[in-house]
py3Dmol code that shows the C-alpha trace and the ligand (Angstrom):
import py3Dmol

protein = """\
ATOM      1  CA  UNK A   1      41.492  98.443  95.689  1.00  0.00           C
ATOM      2  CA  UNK A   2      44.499  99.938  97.155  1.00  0.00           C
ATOM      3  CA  UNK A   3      47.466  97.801  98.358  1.00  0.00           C
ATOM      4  CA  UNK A   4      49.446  99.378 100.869  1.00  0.00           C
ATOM      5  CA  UNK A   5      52.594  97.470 102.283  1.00  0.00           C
ATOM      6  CA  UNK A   6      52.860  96.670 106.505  1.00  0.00           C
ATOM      7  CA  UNK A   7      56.483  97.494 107.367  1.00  0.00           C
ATOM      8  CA  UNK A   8      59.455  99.425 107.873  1.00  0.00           C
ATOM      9  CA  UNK A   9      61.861  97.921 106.138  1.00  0.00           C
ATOM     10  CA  UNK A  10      62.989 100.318 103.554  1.00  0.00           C
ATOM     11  CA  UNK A  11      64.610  97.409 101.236  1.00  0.00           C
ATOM     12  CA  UNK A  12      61.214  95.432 101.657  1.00  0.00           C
ATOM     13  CA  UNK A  13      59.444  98.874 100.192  1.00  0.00           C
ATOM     14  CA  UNK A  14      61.442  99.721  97.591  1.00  0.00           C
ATOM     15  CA  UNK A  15      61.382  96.176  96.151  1.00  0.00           C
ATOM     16  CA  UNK A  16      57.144  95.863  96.517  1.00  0.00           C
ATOM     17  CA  UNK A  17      57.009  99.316  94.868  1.00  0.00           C
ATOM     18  CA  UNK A  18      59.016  98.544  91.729  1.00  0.00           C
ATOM     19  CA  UNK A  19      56.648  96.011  91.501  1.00  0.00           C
ATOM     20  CA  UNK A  20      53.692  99.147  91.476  1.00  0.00           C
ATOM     21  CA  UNK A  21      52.375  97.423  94.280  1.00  0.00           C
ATOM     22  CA  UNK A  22      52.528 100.578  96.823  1.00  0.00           C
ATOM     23  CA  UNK A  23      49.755 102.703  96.980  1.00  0.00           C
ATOM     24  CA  UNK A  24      51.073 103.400 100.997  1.00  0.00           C
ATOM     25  CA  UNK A  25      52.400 102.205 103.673  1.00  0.00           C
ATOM     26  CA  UNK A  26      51.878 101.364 107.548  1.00  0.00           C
ATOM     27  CA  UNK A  27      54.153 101.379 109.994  1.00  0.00           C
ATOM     28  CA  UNK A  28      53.776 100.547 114.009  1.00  0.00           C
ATOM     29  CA  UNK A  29      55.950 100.833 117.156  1.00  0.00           C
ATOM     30  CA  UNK A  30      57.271  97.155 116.354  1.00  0.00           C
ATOM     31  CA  UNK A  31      57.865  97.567 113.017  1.00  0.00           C
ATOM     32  CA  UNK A  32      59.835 100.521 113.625  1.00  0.00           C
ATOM     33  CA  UNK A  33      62.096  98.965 116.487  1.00  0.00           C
ATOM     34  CA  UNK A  34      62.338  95.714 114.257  1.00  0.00           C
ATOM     35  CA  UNK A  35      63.688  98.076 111.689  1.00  0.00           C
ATOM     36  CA  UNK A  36      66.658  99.602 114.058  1.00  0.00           C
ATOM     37  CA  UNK A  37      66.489 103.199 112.551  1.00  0.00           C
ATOM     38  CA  UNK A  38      65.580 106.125 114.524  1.00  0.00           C
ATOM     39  CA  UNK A  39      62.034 106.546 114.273  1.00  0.00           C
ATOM     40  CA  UNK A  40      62.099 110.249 111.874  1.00  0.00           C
ATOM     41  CA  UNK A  41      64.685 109.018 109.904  1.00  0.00           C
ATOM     42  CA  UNK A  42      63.186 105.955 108.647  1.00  0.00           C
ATOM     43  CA  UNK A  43      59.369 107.643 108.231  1.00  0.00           C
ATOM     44  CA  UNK A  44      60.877 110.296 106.245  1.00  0.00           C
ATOM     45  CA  UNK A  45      62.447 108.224 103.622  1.00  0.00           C
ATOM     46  CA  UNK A  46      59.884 106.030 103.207  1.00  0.00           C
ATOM     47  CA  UNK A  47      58.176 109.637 102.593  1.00  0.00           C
ATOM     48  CA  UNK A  48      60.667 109.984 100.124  1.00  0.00           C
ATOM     49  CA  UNK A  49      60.164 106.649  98.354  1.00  0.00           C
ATOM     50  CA  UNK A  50      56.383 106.271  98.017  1.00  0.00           C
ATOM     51  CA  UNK A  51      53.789 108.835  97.214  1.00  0.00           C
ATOM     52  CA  UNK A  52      50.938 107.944  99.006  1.00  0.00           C
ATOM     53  CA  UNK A  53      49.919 107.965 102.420  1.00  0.00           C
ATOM     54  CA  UNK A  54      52.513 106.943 105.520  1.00  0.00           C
ATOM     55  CA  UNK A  55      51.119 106.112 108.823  1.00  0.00           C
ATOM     56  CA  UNK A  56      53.204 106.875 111.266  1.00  0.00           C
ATOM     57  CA  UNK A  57      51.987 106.074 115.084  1.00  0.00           C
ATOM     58  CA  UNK A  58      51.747 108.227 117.900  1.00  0.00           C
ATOM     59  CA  UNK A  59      52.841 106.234 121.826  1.00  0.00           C
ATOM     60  CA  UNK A  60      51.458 108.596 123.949  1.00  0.00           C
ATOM     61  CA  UNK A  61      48.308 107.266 125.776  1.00  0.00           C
ATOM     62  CA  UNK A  62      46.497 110.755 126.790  1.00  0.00           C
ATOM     63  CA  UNK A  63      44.559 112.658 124.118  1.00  0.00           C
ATOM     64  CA  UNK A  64      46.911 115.839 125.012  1.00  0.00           C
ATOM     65  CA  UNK A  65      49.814 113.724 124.250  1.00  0.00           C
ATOM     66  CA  UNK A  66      48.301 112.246 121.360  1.00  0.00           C
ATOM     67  CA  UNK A  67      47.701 115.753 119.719  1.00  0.00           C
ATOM     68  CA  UNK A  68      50.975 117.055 120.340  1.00  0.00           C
ATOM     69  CA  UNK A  69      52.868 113.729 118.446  1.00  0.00           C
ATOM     70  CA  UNK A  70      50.160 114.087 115.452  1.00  0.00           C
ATOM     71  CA  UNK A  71      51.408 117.868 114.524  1.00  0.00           C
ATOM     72  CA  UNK A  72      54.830 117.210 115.246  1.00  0.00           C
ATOM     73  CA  UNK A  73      54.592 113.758 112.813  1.00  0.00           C
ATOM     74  CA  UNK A  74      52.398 115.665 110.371  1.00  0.00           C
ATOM     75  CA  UNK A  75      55.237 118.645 110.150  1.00  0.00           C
ATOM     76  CA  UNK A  76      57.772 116.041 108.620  1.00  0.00           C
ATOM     77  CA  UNK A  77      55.837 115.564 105.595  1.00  0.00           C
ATOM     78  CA  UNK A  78      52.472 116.131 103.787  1.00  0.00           C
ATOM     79  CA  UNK A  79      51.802 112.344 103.490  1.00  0.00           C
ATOM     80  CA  UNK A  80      51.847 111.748 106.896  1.00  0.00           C
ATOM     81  CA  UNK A  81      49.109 109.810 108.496  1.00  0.00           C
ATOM     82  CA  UNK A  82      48.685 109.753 112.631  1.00  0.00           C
ATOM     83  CA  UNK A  83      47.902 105.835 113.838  1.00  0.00           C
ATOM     84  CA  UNK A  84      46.191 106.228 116.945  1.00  0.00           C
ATOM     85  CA  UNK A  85      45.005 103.885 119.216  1.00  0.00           C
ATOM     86  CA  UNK A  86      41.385 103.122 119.694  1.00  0.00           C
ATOM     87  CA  UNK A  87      41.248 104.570 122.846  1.00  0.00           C
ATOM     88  CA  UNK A  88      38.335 106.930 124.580  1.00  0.00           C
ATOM     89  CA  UNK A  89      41.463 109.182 124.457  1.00  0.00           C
ATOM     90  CA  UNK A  90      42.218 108.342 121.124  1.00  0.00           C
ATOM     91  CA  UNK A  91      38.995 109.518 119.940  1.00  0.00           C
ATOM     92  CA  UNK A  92      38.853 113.005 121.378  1.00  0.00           C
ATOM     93  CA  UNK A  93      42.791 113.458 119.668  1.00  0.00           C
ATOM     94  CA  UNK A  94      40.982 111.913 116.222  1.00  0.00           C
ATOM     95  CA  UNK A  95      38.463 115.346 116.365  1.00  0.00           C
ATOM     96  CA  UNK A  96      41.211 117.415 117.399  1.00  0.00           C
ATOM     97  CA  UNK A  97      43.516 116.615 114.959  1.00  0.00           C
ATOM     98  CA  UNK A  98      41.241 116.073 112.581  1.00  0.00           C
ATOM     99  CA  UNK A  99      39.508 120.133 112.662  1.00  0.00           C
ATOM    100  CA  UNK A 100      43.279 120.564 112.165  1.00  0.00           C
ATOM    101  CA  UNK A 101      43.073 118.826 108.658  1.00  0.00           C
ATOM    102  CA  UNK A 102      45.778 116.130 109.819  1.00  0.00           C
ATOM    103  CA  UNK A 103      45.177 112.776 108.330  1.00  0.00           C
ATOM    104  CA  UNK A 104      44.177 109.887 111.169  1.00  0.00           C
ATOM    105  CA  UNK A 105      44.143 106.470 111.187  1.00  0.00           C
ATOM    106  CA  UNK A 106      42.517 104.853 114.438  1.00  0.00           C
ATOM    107  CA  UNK A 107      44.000 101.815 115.192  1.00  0.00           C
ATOM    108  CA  UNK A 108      44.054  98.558 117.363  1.00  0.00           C
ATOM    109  CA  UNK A 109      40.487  98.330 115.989  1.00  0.00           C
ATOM    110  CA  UNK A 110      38.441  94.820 116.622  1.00  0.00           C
ATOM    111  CA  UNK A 111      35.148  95.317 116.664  1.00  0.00           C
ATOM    112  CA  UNK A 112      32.589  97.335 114.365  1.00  0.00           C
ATOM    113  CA  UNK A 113      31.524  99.577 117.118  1.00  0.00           C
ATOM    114  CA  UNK A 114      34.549 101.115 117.345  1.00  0.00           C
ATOM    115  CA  UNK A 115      35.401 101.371 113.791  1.00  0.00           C
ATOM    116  CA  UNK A 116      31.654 103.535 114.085  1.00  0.00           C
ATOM    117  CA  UNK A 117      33.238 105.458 117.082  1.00  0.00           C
ATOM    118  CA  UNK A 118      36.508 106.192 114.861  1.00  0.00           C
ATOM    119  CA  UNK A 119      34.380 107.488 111.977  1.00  0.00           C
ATOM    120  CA  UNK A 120      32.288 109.424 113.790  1.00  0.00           C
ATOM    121  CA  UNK A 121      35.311 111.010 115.904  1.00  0.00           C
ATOM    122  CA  UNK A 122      36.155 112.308 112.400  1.00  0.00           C
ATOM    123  CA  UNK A 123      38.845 109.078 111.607  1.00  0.00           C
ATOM    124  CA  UNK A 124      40.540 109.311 107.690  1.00  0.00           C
ATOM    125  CA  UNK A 125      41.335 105.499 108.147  1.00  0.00           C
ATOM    126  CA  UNK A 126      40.461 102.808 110.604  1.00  0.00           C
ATOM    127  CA  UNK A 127      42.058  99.535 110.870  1.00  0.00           C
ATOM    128  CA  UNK A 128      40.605  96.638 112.122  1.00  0.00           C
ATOM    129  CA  UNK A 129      43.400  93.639 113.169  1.00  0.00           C
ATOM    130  CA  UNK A 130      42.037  90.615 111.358  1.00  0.00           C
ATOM    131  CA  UNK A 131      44.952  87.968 112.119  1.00  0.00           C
ATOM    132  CA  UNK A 132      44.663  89.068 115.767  1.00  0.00           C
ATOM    133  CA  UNK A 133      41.008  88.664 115.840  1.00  0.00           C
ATOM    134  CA  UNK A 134      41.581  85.151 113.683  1.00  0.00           C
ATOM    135  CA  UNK A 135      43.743  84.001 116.500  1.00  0.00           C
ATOM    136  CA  UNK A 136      41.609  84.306 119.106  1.00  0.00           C
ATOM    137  CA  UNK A 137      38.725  82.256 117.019  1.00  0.00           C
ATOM    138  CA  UNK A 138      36.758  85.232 115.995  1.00  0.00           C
ATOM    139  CA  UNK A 139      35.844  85.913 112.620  1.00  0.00           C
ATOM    140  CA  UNK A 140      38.488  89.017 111.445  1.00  0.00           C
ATOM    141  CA  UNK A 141      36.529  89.269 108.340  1.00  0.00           C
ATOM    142  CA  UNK A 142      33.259  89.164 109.705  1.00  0.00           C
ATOM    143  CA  UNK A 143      33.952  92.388 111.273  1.00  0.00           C
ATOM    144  CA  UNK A 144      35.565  93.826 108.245  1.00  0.00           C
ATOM    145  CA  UNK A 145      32.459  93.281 106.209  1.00  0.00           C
ATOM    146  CA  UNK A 146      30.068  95.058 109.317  1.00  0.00           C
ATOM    147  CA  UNK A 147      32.060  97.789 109.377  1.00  0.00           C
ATOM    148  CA  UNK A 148      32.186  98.383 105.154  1.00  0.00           C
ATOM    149  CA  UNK A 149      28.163  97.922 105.472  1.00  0.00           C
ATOM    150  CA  UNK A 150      27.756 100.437 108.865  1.00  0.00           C
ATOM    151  CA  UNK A 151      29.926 102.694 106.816  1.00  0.00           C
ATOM    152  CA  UNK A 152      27.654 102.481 103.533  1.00  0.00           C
ATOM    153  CA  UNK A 153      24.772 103.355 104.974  1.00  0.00           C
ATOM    154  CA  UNK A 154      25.740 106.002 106.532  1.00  0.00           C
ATOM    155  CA  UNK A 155      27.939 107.398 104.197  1.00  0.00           C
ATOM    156  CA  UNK A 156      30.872 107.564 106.094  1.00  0.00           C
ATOM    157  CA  UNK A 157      34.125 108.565 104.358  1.00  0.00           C
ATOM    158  CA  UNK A 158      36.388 107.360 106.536  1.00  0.00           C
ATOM    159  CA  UNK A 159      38.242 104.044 104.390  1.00  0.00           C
ATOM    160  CA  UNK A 160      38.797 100.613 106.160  1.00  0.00           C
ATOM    161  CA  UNK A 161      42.048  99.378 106.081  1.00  0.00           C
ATOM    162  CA  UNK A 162      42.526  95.803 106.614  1.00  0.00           C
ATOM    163  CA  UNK A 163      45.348  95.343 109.114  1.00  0.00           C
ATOM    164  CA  UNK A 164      47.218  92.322 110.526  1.00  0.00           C
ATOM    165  CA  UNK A 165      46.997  90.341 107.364  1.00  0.00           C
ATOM    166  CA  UNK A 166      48.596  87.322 107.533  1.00  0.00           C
ATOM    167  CA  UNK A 167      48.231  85.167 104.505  1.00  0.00           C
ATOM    168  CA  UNK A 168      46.401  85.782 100.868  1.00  0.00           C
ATOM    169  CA  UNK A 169      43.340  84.459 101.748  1.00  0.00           C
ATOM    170  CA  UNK A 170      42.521  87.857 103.874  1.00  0.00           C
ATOM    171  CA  UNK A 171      43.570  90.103 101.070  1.00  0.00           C
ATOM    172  CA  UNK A 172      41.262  88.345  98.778  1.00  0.00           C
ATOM    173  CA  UNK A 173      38.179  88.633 100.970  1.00  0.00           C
ATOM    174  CA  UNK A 174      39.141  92.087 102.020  1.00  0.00           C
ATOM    175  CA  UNK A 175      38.950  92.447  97.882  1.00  0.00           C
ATOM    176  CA  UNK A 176      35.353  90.796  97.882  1.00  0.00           C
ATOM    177  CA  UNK A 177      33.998  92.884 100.563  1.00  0.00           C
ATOM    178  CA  UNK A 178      35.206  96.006  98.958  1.00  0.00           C
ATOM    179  CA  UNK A 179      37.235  97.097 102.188  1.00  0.00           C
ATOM    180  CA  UNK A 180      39.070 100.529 100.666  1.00  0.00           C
ATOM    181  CA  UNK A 181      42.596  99.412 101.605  1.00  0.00           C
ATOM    182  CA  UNK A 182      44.558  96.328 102.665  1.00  0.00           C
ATOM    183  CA  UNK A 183      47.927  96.574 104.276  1.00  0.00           C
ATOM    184  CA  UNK A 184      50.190  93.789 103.134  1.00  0.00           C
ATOM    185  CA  UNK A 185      53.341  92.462 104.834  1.00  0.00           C
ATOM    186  CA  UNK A 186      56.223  91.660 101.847  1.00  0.00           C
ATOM    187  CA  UNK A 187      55.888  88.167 102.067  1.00  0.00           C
ATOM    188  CA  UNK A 188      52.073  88.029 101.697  1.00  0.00           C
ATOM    189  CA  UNK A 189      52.309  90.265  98.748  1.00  0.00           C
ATOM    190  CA  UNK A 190      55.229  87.875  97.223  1.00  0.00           C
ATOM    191  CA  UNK A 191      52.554  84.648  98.202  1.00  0.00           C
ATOM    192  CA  UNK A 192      49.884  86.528  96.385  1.00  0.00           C
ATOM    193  CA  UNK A 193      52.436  86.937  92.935  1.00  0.00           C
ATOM    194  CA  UNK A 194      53.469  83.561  93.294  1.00  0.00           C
ATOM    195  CA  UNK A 195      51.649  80.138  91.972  1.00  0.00           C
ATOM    196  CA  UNK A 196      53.587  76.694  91.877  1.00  0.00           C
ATOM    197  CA  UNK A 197      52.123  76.224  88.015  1.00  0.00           C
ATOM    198  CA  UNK A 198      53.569  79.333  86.904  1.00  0.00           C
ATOM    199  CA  UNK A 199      56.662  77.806  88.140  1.00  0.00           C
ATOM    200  CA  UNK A 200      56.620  74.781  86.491  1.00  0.00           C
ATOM    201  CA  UNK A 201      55.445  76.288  83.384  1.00  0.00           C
ATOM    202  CA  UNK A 202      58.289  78.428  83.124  1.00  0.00           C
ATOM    203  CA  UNK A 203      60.183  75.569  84.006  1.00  0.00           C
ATOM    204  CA  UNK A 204      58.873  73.531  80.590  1.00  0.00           C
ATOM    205  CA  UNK A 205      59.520  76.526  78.631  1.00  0.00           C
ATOM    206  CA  UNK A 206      62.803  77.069  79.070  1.00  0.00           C
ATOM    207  CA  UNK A 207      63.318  73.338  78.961  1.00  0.00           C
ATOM    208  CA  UNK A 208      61.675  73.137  75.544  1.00  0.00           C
ATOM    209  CA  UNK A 209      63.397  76.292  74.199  1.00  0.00           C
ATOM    210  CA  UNK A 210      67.078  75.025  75.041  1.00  0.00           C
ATOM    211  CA  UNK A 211      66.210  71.691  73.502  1.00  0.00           C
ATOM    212  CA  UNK A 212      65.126  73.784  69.903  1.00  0.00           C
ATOM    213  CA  UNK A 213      68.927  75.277  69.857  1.00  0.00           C
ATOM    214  CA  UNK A 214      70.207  72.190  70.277  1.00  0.00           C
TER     215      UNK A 214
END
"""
ligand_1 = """\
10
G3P
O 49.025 96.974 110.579
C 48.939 96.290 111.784
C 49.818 95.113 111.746
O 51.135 95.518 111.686
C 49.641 94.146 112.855
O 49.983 92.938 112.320
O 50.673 90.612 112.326
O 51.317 92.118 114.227
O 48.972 91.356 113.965
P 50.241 91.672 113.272
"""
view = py3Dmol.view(width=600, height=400)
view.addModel(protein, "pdb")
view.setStyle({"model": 0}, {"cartoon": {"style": "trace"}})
view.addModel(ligand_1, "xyz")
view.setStyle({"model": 1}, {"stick": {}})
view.zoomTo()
view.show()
């Protein structure tokens, strides 16, 4: 399973990757504008900092537009991924881009049907929101684990990335599903390191060894 990290905080990145917990990264409009970098600038060093796949979203809403933002994000490096919104537009820019070879990933996804729409528009990724879906009292995993079954058997390739994760829970479900990818935020992927009895073990440890020097 593939961890990729949800953000564009460069910091946030570096520190989850030294940890060689990084296969890629996912970025959005917001995470962008949270991060208060000009939007090529901070996509191209993360480019520079992980080798994996960077998605990198397109904000145009027509298909045309769409297109045009995909090759010019593509150009700034090979690793670039086009996040696209799961639009009727969105599609036909997923088949046009994708003839072109450029890596998509169809986003803003919340139900299986349209992850089947993305694949079959020719989608590399798709990512369904499961927090979003989770707040409105739908099942987020539910859908995760229709669309890694429609997928299956039909032999799509397109890989499900698990988006809007908001605590460990998700990742570990999205693990016993088999989704492909799931896109962490930092803080889940410290929650998912981190366990109170580790802690306190440590804690005893290092009481115990000081008391043997004494
Ligand atoms: O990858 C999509 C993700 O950034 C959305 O997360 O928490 O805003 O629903 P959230």
């Amino acid at each position: 399973m593939r961890f990729f990290i949800d953000t564009a905080d460069v910091e946030e990145i570096r520190d989850a990757h030294a940890m060689g917990m990084v296969d890629g990264v996912t970025t959005n409009p917001t995470l962008i504008a949270r991060s208060g970098r000009p939007f090529e600038e901070v996509i191209t060093e993360i480019c520079g900092i992980v080798d994996g796949p960077v998605s990198a979203e397109a904000v145009s809403l027509d298909a045309a537009g769409m297109i045009a933002e995909g090759r010019e994000l593509s150009g700034l490096h090979p690793n670039i991924v086009v996040k696209i919104p799961m639009t009727t537009d969105g599609l036909k820019a997923v088949g046009v881009l994708s003839s072109e070879g450029i890596a998509t990933n169809v986003t803003l996804v919340f139900t299986s049907m349209q992850a089947l729409m993305a694949a079959k528009a020719g989608a590399t990724y798709v990512s369904p929101f499961v927090g979003r879906m989770d707040d409105l009292s739908a099942d987020g995993m539910e859908v995760v684990e229709q669309i890694v079954s429609i997928y299956n058997n039909y032999g799509f390739q397109t890989e499900v990335i698990v988006a809007s994760i908001r605590n460990p829970l998700h990742v570990l479900e999205s693990a016993l599903i088999g989704a492909d990818i799931a896109t962490i935020p930092f803080t889940v992927i410290r929650n998912l390191a981190s366990h109170p009895l580790t802690d306190k073990g440590i804690e005893a440890f290092l009481a115990d060894w000081d008391k043997r020097r004494k």
